[in-house]
N, C-alpha and C positions, 0 to 999 in steps of 0.2 A: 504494500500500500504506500503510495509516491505521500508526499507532503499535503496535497493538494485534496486526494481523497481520504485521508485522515483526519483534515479537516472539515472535509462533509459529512464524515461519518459521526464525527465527534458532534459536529450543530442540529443532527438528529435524534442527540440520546437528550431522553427526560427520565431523573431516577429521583423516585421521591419515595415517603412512609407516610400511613395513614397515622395514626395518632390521636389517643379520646380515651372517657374513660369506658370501664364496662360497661357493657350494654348500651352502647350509644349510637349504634350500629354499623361501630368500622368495618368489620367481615363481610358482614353483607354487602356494603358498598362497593367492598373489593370486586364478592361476583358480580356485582352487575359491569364493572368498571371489567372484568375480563370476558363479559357475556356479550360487551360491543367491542372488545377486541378481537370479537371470533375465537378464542380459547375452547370456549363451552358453551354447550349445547342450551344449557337450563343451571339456573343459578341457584347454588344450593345455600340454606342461610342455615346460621347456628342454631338456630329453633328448630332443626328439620327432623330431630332425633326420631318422632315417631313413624315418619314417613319415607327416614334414610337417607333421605335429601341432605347431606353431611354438606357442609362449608367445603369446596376446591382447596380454602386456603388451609383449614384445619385440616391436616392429613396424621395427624398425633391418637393414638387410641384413646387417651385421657382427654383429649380435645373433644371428640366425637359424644365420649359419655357424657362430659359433664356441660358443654355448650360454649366453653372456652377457649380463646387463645392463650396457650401457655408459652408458646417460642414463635420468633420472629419468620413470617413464611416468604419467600423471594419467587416473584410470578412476573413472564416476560411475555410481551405481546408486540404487535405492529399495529399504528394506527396513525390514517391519516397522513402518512409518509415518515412516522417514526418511531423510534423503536424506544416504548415503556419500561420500566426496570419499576415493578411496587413492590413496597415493602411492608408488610403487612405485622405490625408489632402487634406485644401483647398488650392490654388493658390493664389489666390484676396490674395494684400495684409492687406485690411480691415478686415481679418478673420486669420490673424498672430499669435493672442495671441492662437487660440483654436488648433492652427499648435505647436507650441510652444510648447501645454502642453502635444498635444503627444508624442509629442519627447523625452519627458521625459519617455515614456512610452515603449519603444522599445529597442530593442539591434544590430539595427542596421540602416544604410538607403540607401534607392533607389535615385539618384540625375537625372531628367529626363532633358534631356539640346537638346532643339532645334538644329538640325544639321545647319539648315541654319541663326539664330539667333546671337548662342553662347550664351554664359553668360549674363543673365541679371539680373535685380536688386531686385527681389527677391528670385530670387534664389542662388544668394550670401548673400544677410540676412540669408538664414536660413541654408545655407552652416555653417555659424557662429556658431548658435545655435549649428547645429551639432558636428563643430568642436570641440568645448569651451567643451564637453558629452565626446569625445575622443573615440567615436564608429565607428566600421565600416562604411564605404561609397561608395558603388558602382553606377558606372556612367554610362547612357544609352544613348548614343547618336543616339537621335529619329529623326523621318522624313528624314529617307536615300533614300523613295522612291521619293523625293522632290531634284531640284536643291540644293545643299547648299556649305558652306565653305570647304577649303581643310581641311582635318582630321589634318594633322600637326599643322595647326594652333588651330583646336581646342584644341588640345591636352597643345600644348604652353601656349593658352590665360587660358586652368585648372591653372597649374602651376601658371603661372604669377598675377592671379586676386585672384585667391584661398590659396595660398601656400600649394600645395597639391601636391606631385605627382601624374604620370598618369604612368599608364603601359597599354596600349591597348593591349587587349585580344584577341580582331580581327580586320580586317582590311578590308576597303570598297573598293570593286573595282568599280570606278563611281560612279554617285548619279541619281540620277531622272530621265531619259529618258536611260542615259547610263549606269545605276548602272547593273553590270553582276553577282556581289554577293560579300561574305565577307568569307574574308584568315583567318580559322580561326587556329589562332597560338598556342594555349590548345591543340587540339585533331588534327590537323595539317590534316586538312584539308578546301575545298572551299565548301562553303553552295552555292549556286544556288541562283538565283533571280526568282522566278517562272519558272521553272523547267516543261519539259513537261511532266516529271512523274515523281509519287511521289521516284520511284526506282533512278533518275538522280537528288533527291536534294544533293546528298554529293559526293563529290568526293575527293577520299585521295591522299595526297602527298607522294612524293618519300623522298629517306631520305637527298638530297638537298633541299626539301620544296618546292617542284614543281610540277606542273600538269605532266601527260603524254603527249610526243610533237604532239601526233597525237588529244590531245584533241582541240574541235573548240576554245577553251577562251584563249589558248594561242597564237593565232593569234591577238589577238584583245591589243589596245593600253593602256586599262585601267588595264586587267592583268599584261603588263610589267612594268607599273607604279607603280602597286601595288608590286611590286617582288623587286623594289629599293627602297619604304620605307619602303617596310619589312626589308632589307638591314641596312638603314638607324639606325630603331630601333634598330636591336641585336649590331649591333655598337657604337653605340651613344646613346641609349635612357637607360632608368633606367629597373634596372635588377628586375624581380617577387620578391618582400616579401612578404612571406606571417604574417611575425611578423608585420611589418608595416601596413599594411593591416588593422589587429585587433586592432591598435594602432591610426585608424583615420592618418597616416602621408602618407599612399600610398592609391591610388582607381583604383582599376581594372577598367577598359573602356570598354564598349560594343558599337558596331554603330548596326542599325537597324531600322526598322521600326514597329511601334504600328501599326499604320490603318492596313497594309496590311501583319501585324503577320509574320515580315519575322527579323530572328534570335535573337526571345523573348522565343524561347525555349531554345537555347543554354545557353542564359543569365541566364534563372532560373535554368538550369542548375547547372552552374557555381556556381549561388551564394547558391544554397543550400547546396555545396559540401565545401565553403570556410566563409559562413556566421556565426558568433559565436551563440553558442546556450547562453541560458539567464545568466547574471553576475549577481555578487552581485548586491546592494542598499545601498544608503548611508541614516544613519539617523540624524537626530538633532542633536545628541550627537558625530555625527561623526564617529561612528561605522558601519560597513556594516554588513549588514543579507544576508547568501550566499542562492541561489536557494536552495540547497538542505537541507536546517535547515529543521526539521521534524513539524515543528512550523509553520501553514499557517498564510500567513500576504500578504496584497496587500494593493495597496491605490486608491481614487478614482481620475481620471483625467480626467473626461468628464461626463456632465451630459445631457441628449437633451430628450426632452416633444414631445409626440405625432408621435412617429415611427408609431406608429397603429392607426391613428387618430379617428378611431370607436371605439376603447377604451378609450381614454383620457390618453395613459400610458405616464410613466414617467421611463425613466432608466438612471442608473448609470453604468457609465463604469469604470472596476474594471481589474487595471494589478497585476495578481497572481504572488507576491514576493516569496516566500519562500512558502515550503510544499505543499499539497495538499486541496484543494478546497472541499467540499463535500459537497451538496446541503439537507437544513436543519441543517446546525452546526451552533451553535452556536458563535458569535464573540463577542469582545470587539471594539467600537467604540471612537478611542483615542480622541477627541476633548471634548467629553460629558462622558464618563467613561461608555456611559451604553451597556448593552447585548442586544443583537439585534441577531434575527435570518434569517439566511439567504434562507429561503424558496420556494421564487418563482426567479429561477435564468436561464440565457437562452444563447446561441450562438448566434452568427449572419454569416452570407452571405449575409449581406446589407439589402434587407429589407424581407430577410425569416430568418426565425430563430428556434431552437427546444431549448427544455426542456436538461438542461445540468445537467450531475451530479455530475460529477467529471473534477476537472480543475488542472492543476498543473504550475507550475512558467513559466511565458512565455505568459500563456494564457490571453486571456483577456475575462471577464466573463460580461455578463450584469447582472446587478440587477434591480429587480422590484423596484420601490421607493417611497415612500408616503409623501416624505420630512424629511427623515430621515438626507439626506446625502447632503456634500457640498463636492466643487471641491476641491481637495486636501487632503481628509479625509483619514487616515491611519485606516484599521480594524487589527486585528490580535486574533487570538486561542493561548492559552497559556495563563502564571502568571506574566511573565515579560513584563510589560505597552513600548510599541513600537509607534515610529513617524519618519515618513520618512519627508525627504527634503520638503519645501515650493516646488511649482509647481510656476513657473513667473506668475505675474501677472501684468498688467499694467494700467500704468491710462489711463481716456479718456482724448481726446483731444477736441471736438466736443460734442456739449450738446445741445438739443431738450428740450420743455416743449411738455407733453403729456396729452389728455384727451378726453375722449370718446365722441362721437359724437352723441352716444343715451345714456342719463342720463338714461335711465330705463334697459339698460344692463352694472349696474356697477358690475353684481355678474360677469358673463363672462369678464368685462374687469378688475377685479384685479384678475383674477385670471391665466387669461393670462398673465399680467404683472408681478406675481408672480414666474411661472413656466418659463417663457422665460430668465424673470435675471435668475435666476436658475443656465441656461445653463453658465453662465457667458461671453456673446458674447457681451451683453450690460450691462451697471451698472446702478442701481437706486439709484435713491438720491431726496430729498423731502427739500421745502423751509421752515426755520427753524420755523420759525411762522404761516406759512397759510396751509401748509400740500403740496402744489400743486407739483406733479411730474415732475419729472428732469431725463431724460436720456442721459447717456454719453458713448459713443465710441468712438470708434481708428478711425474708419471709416463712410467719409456716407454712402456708401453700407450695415454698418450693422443695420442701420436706416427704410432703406426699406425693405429687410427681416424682419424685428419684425414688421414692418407695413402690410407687406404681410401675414405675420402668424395669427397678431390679427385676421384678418378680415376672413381669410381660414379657421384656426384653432380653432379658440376659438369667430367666428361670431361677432366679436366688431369692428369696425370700429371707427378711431381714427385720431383725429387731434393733428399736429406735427407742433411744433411753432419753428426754428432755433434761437438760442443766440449765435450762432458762436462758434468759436474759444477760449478757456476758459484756464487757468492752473490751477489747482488741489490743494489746499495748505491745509493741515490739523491741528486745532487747540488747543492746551492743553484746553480743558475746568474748568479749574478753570482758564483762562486766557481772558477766551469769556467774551466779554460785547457786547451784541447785537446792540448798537451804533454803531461801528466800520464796521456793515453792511454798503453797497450802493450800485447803480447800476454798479459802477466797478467791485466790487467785491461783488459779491452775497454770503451771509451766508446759508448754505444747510446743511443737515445731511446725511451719508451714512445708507444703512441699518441696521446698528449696533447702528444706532443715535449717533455716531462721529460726532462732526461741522467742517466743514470747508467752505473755502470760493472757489469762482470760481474768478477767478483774470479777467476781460477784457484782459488785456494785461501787457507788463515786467514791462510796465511805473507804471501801476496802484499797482503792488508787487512792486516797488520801494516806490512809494509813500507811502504803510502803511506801509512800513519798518520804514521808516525817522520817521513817523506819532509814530509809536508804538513801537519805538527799544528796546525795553525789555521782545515784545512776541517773541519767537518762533512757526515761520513755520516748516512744514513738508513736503515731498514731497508723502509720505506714508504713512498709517497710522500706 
């Protein structure tokens, strides 16, 4: 690929993540958003447990049962002359950090906000994250075909809890029993609410911004209502930027509905037409590598065991920085210095997937993985030694002792314990003397999935002992004297065989503070 068409390639890719909290109907939007990419036939929603109709994007057994996303799903499509990369995080806020390090992985995001809700508490956390990235953000304000809040207010409560502006892009006439459709202010016209043929979903305005008087909708009280905060807005509300926009400080507004796929096409629309194709990266040294360096280089931000559970696979998910991708080249792997070739590498649409050969910046490429690769891991082609930004990572809060429950399957249970940290959703750690495993997360949700997995995936069945509530403190080892152990504060090692201690609680790190005022703690390692 010359210069020229690396560059067209590259102003083709749009790669973003959905983002909301549970139940606010990110999954669903996904299908539909891949059911007019031609992916899929019939769009399956989380709700569909009784009817089988499973989520495209959940392809997880515990996903399917319980109606959740628990890990981040990567689904690729062509539309409109370009090629989609979504990312599909989880909700649950016990699966934050693995939301988090997608985000890092995108060039843009989808914000999906409960019409009748509004703003809730994780979905302003990761509003944060996004912000803090300074990327794109566009906002879907889902379940219109549901009673919900006045549009003004949501709009207000963006602004006020978010510091964001709003620019609504269209406008809902009614909600739920009385919704008659949405004003839409782009293309300046009314989208229909189910519509008795598919020839009557659109209908265009005059160049007052009006229906024709003889049409039936202008009879009706929710058109007039919508015609004075149309009003309202070119008056009073904030004017289209589109510099702001790419600047993270304005988000175009969409109302609509995911279940019943009423104005998710206009949406993707829109955001394909205004969404940035992929930006530089920033590295360690503070320098950016732009998309189109002729130099491929990506980093790894997500690693998950057993997509294909009949093969035991292992992939690494790899956002294509710079240059072009080609399957069988050769890389440098900046953590270990060594060459590694990239051989068996693949796409995805959740949980089908083909043989990929060429990928370029934007993309996000699986790799086959034998434990080559850790989360955060920079590759790059080329002589100049390259590392991208740390990806967040966080401590646990919440610490289990773990051990199998048939001693005669320890090959299946460390090896499931192995591959599942991996993923980085739980962290391991080991008591400094006796060897006995210690697992620590954000969450107890992500407790039970690694419980559900051992025994699904990897046939080990495993008892889980709780010790609570723990803080995290890391210790200089030429500082350790294994005395300074107790049950307040347990001495562990991480994977790396770092010691530190798990604190009970503020009192018990106060107390070896006073105790031992000339070590230093860490909160990190």
């Amino acid at each position: 690929m010359n210069k020229n068409e690396l560059e067209q390639a590259v102003a083709k890719r749009r790669t973003f993540a959905i983002i909301s909290h549970p139940d606010a109907g990110k999954t669903t939007i996904t299908e539909q958003l891949l059911l007019f990419g031609g992916v899929i036939r019939e769009a399956g929603t989380v709700k569909g447990r009784k009817s089988a109709h499973f989520a495209k994007s959940d392809w997880m057994a515990i996903e399917k049962q319980r109606g959740i996303s628990v890990t981040s799903s990567v689904m690729q499509f062509d539309y409109q002359g370009k090629r989609i990369n979504i990312l599909d995080t989880p909700g649950h806020e016990d699966f934050s950090e693995d939301t988090y390090r997608t985000l890092m992985a995108v060039d843009a995001a989808v914000m999906v906000i409960d019409s009748a809700k509004g703003i809730e508490a994780q979905t302003k956390k990761l509003f944060k994250v996004v912000k803090k990235r300074g990327i794109p953000i566009f906002t879907f304000m889902n379940k219109l075909d549901r009673d919900g809040r006045e549009p003004l207010d949501l709009i207000a409560e963006l602004e006020d809890l978010l510091g964001i502006e709003g620019y609504a892009m269209n406008w809902p006439m009614g909600s739920g029993k009385t919704l008659l459709g949405i004003y839409d202010r782009v293309n300046q016209r009314i989208e229909r609410y189910r519509p008795e043929t598919p020839e009557q979903r659109f209908a265009p305005l005059d160049d007052q911004g009006k229906l024709p008087a003889g049409d039936p909708l202008t009879k009706d009280s929710a058109y007039q209502q919508c015609l004075d905060d149309i009003e309202l807005l070119d008056d009073a509300g904030n004017q289209f930027d589109e510099a702001k926009i790419m600047r993270g400080d304005q988000t175009p507004v969409f109302f609509g509905s995911a279940l019943t796929n009423f104005g998710v096409e206009t949406f993707l629309n829109s955001f394909v037409k205004y969404a940035p194709a992929p930006g530089p990266h920033k590295t360690v040294s503070d320098t950016e590598v732009a998309p189109t360096s002729p130099d491929f280089s990506g980093f790894i931000f997500k690693i998950q065991a057993n997509m294909n559970p009949n093969h035991r696979d292992r992939i690494a998910f790899i956002r294509v920085v710079s240059g072009e991708f080609e399957r069988g080249m050769d890389v440098t792997l900046t953590r270990t210095g060594k060459t590694i070739r990239l051989s068996n590498s693949t796409e995805f649409m959740a949980n089908t997937r083909e043989t990929v050969e060429t990928a370029v910046a934007g993309d996000i490429v699986g790799l086959y993985d034998t434990g080559n690769f850790q989360i955060g891991d920079t590759i790059y082609a080329g002589k100049d030694k390259l590392e991208f930004e740390p990806l967040p990572q966080f401590t646990p809060e919440l610490f289990m002792r773990v051990t199998p429950k048939n001693v005669m399957k320890q090959k299946s249970f460390h090896k499931g314990m192995q591959q599942l940290v991996q993923e980085g959703a739980i962290q391991l750690y080991r008591t400094y003397t006796t060897e006995e495993y210690i697992l620590g997360a954000v969450g107890q949700l992500q407790f039970e999935v690694f419980k559900f997995r051992m025994e699904n995936e990897y046939n080990s069945e495993v008892e889980m002992t709780p010790i609570g509530n723990r803080t995290a403190r890391w210790i200089d080892p030429d500082q350790l004297d294994e005395k300074m152990s107790s049950s307040r504060n347990l001495l562990v090692k991480d994977v790396e065989g770092k010691p530190l201690f798990l604190f009970e609680n503020q009192f018990a790190e106060r107390w070896f503070a006073s105790k031992y005022p000339d070590v230093k703690l860490s909160a990190k390692i």
